[in-house]
N, C-alpha and C positions, 0 to 999 in steps of 0.2 A: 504494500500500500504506500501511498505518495500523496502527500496533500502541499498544497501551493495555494497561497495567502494572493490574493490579488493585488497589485502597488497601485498608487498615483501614477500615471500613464500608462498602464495595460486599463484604466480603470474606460466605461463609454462602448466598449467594443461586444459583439456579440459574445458568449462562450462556447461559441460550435468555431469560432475563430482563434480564440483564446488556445481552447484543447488543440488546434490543427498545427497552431503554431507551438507549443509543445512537445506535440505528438508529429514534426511535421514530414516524416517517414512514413504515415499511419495512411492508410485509401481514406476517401472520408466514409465508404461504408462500414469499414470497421470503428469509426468515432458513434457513429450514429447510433451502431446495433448495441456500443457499450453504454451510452445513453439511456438507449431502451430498455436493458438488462437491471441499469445500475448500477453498473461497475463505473461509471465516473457520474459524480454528484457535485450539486451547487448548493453548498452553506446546510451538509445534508441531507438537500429533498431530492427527489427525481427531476430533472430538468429533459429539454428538450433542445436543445443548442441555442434559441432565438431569444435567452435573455441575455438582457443588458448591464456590465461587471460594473460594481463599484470595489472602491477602494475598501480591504477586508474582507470580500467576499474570500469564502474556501471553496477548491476545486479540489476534488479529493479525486483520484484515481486506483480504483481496487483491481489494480494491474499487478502480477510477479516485477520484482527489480528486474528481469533480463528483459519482460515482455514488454515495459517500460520504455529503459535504455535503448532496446532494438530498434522504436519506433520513434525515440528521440532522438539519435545519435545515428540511426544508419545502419547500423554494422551490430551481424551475429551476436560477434562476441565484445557488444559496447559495454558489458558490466565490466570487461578489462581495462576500460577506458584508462584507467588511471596508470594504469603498467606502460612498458616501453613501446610496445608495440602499439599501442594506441596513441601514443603519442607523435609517432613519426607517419604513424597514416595520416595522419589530420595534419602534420607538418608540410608534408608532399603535399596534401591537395590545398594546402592554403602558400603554399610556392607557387603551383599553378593557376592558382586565381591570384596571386598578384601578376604574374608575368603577363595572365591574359590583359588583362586591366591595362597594362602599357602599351599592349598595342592601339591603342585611343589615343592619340596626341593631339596635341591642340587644344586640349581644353582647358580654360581657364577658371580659376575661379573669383568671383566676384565678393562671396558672402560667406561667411562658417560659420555656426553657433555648433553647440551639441544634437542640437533636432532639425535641421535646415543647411540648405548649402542652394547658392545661386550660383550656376556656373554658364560658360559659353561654351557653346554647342555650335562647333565650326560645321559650315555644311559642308556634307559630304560623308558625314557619321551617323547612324542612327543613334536615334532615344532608348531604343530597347528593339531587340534580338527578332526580326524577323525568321531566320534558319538557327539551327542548332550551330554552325561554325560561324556564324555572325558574333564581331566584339562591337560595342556599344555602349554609351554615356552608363548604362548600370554597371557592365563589367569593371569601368574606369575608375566609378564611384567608391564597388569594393575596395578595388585595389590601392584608392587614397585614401580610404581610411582606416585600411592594416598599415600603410606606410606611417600613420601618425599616430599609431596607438600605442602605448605603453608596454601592453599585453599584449600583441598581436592573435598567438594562439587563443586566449579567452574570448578576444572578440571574432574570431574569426568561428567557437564553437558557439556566437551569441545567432549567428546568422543563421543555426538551425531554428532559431525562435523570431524572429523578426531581419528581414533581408534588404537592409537600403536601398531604395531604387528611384528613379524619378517618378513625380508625380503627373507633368504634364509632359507631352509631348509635341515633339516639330518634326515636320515630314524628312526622310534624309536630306533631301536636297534645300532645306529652309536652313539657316543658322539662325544664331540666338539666344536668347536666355533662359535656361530652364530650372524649374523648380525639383530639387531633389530633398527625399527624406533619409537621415541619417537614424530614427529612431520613431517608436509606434508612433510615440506623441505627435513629432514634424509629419510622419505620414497622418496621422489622425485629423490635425488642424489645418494641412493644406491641401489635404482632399475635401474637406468641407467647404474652404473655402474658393476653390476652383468648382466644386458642383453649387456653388450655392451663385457663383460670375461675383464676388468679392473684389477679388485682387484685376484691378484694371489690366490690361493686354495692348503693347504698341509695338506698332511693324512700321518698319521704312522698307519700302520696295521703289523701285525702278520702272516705270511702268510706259510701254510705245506711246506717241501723241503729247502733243503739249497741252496740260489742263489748266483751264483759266481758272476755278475758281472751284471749294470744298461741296461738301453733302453729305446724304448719308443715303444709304441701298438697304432693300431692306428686302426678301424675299425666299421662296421657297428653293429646297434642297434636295434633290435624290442623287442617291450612290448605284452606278451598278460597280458591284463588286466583281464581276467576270472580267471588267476591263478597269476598275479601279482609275475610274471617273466617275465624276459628279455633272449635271445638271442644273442649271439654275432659271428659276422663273418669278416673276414679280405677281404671279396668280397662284392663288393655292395646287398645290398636287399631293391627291390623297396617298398619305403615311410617308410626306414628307418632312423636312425638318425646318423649321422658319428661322433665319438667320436676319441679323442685321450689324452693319457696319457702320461706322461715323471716321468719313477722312478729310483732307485738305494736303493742297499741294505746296510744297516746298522750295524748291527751286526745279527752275525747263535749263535744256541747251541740246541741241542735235537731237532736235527731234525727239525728245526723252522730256518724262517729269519727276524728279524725284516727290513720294505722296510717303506721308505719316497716314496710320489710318487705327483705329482702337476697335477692335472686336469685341461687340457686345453680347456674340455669341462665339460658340469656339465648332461651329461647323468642318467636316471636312475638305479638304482644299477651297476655306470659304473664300478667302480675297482671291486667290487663283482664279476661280470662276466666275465670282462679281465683277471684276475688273475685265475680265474678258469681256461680260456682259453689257458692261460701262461702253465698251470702244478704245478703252485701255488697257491693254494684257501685260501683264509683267514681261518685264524683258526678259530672254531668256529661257522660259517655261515651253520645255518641249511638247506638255500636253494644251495647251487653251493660249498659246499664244499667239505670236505671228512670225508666221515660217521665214518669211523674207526679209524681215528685221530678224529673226535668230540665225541668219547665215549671216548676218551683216555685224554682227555685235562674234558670232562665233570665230569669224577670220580678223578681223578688226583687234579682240580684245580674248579672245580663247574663252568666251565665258561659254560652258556647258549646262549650266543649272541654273533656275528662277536667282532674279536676286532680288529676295522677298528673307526678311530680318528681321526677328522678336526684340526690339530695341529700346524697351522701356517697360518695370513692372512696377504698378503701385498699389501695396497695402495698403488695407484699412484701419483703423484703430483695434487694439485687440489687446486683450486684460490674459492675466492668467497665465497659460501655453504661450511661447512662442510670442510673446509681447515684445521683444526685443527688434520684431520686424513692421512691431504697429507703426502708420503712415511711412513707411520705409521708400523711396524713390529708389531705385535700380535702373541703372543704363549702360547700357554697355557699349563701345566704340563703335561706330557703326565704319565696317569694312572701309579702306580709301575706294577701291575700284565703282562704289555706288556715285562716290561724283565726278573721278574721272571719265567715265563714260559721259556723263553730260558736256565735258570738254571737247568733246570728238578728237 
């Protein structure tokens, strides 16, 4: 038997999440069926995973210590954890998740508390793992923060219980600034407030045509996912997604305008396809732009990919969690090559 006190930041979360991160070796149908049995309990009674931990709750688990360890830890013989050989398993694969981690370069960082990290997401890297040999903004993430940890080993078997990773994401070929969580709490509080559209969103892009003056777009969204394109219409279309933008242009030169623009929704490839929709396509953008401006900017200036930039994040006031980031401004340098192109 194994009982676990619930702390101040596991506290907010469901407990079928709680046990998975735990347990997090375990299918979730064997979480479920131990649920149902009784073999893991909440403060006691029989639960059903969907309530809600405060701080103090007990999670008891009427598991064997191997049957346990197995399902925490990974491995057969985890009750040896503490021996030699357990030590050097988890050494090896926490060498390999640092090394994968560096092959991500480029990324900067902007921000670090203990629950939060704003960093720059050069394009050309994804946010997270599309294929199993894909490395990505989360593998980068591990691997800087066993490089700065005290304990590497401790933290590195912390990540069977909660796994740093970004919260929001940008398309590969977008750069910019993204939100990453170092611990439940930073996941906790900025998943809430990216689903709740708190934390303001600003992109500088590069867009064909010279735009006289701002606005705001506002309209319907579908995805086909067979070609992973989107669609855009200013008329409803049923079991679509309603988007809206508010932008304004920045500085013209050759034929170009650079536009600031704040997503009030976070749609998939939403300015991509706005902007196309507008009569101004991002420069650059091989799917919804303009072909004969992207051979002209491709030999011209070698650009391959939208140049389309998450260039500004502002928080809201915030007590408590992650206060450290309340009304926070975040900007990060927006690329030379966005005004050189306007110099032809």
């Amino acid at each position: 038997m194994k009982e676990i006190e619930v702390v101040k930041g596991e506290d907010g979360q469901r407990l079928d999440k709680f046990i998975k991160r735990k347990l997090s070796y375990a299918p979730a149908s064997f979480v479920y069926k131990m649920l149902r049995k009784k073999n893991i309990t909440l403060n006691g009674k029989k639960a059903d995973g969907s309530e809600l931990l405060s701080p103090g709750d007990r999670v008891t688990f009427f598991l064997s210590d191997q049957t346990f360890d197995k399902f925490h830890l990974g491995r057969e013989d985890a009750s040896e954890e503490a021996g030699e050989s357990g030590d050097e398993t988890d050494r090896r694969a926490m060498e390999e998740m640092l090394a994968e981690g560096k092959k991500a370069g480029g990324i900067e960082v902007l921000y670090e508390d203990r629950d939060v990290l704003l960093v720059v997401k050069p394009a050309g890297i994804l946010s997270q793992k599309a294929a199993p040999g894909d490395v990505s903004v989360n593998e980068w993430l591990l691997s800087h923060l066993l490089e700065k940890a005290e304990d590497p080993l401790a933290l590195y078997r912390s990540f069977r219980e909660f796994r740093p990773s970004v919260c929001n994401r940008l398309d590969r070929n977008t750069g910019g600034i993204l939100i990453c969580a170092a611990s439940l709490t930073g996941s906790r509080v900025m998943t809430g407030l990216i689903r709740e559209r708190k934390i303001r969103k600003f992109y500088r892009m590069v867009v064909v045509g010279e735009m006289e003056e701002g606005g705001r777009i506002e309209g319907w969204i579908s995805k086909d996912y067979a070609s992973n394109k989107v669609t855009f219409s200013t008329e409803r279309i049923p079991d679509a997604d309603f988007s809206r933008t508010i932008y304004k242009p920045l500085r013209k030169g050759n034929g170009l305008t650079l536009v600031e623009a704040e997503l009030i929704t976070g749609r998939s490839h939403q300015l991509r396809v706005q902007f196309a929709h507008l009569g101004f396509p991002i420069a650059g953008d091989p799917k919804y732009g303009d072909r004969e401006r992207m051979r002209f900017l491709s030999d011209r200036f070698h650009i391959r990919r939208q140049l389309l930039y998450c260039c500004r994040l502002e928080f809201p006031p915030l007590e408590g969690d992650c206060s450290a980031l309340s009304g926070r401004k975040t900007e990060a340098p927006l690329p030379a090559l966005y005004t050189r192109v306007l110099k032809g």
